[in-house]
C-alpha positions as CSV (number, residue, x, y, z in Angstrom):
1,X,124.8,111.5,92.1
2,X,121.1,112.3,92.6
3,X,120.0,114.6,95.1
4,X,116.3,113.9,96.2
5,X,114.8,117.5,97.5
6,X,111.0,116.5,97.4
7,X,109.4,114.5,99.9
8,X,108.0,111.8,98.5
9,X,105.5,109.2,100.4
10,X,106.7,105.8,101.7
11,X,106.3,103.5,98.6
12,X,104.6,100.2,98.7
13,X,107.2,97.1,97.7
14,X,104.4,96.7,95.3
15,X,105.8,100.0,93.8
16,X,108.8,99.7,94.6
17,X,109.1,96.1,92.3
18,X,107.6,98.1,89.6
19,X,109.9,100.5,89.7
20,X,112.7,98.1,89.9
21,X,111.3,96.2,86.9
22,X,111.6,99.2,85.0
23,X,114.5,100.0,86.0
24,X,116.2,96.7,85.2
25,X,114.5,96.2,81.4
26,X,115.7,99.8,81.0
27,X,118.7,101.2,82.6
28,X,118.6,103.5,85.6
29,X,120.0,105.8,83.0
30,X,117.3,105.9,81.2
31,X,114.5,105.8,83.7
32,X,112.9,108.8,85.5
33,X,114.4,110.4,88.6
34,X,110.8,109.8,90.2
35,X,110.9,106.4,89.6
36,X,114.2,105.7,90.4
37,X,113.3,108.1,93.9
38,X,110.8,105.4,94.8
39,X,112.9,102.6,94.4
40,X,115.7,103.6,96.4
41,X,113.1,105.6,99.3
42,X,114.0,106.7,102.1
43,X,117.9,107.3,100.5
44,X,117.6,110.8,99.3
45,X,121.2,110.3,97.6
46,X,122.2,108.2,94.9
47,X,124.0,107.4,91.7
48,X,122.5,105.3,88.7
49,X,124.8,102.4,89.2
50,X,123.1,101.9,92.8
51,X,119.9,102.3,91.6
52,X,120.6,99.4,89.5
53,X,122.3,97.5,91.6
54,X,119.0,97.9,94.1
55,X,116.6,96.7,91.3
56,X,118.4,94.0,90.4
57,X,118.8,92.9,94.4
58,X,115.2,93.7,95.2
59,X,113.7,91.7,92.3
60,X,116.3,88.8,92.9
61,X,115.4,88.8,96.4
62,X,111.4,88.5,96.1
63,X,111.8,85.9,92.9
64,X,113.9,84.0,95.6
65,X,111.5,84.2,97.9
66,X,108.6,83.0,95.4
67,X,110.5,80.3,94.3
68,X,110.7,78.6,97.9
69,X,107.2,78.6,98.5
70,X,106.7,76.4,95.3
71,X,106.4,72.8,95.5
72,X,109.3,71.1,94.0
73,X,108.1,69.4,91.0
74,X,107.1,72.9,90.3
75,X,110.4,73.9,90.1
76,X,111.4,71.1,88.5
77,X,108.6,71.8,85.1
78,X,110.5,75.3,85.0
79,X,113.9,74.1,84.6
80,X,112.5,71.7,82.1
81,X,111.0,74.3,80.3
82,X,114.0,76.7,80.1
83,X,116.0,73.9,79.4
84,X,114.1,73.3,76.0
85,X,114.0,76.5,75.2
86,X,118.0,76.6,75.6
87,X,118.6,73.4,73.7
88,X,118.2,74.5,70.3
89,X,121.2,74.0,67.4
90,X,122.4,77.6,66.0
């Protein structure tokens, strides 16, 4: 469990998703108190599995949200496109 003693200041979610980024490419094991403080701000307590539990939510939440402002046949081109990437014999 982490104990946050310093203040820090209210993070942007611009921050915030770069923290969570990190986190999730990395581990919260392996990523900085600091930045694992701003992602989970204004909690002061913590453990590393809910710090990665809260970047993987945060960024799954804001992709979501991207993805319904796109037009359809927007959508569409990017399932198309991870399809063929997918489609190849081993």
């Amino acid at each position: 469990m982490h104990h946050i003693t310093t203040e820090i200041e209210k993070p942007t979610l611009q921050q915030k998703t770069s923290c969570a980024l990190f986190i999730s490419c990395h581990g919260a094991t392996f990523s900085g108190i600091k930045t694992k403080a701003i992602l989970m701000w204004p909690a002061k307590q913590f453990t590393d599995t809910q710090a990665q539990k809260e970047a993987s939510s945060l960024l799954g939440e804001i992709h979501q949200s991207l993805l319904n402002q796109l037009p359809q046949h927007e959508i569409e081109k990017i399932g198309k496109r991870q399809a063929e990437r997918l489609s190849f014999d081993l």
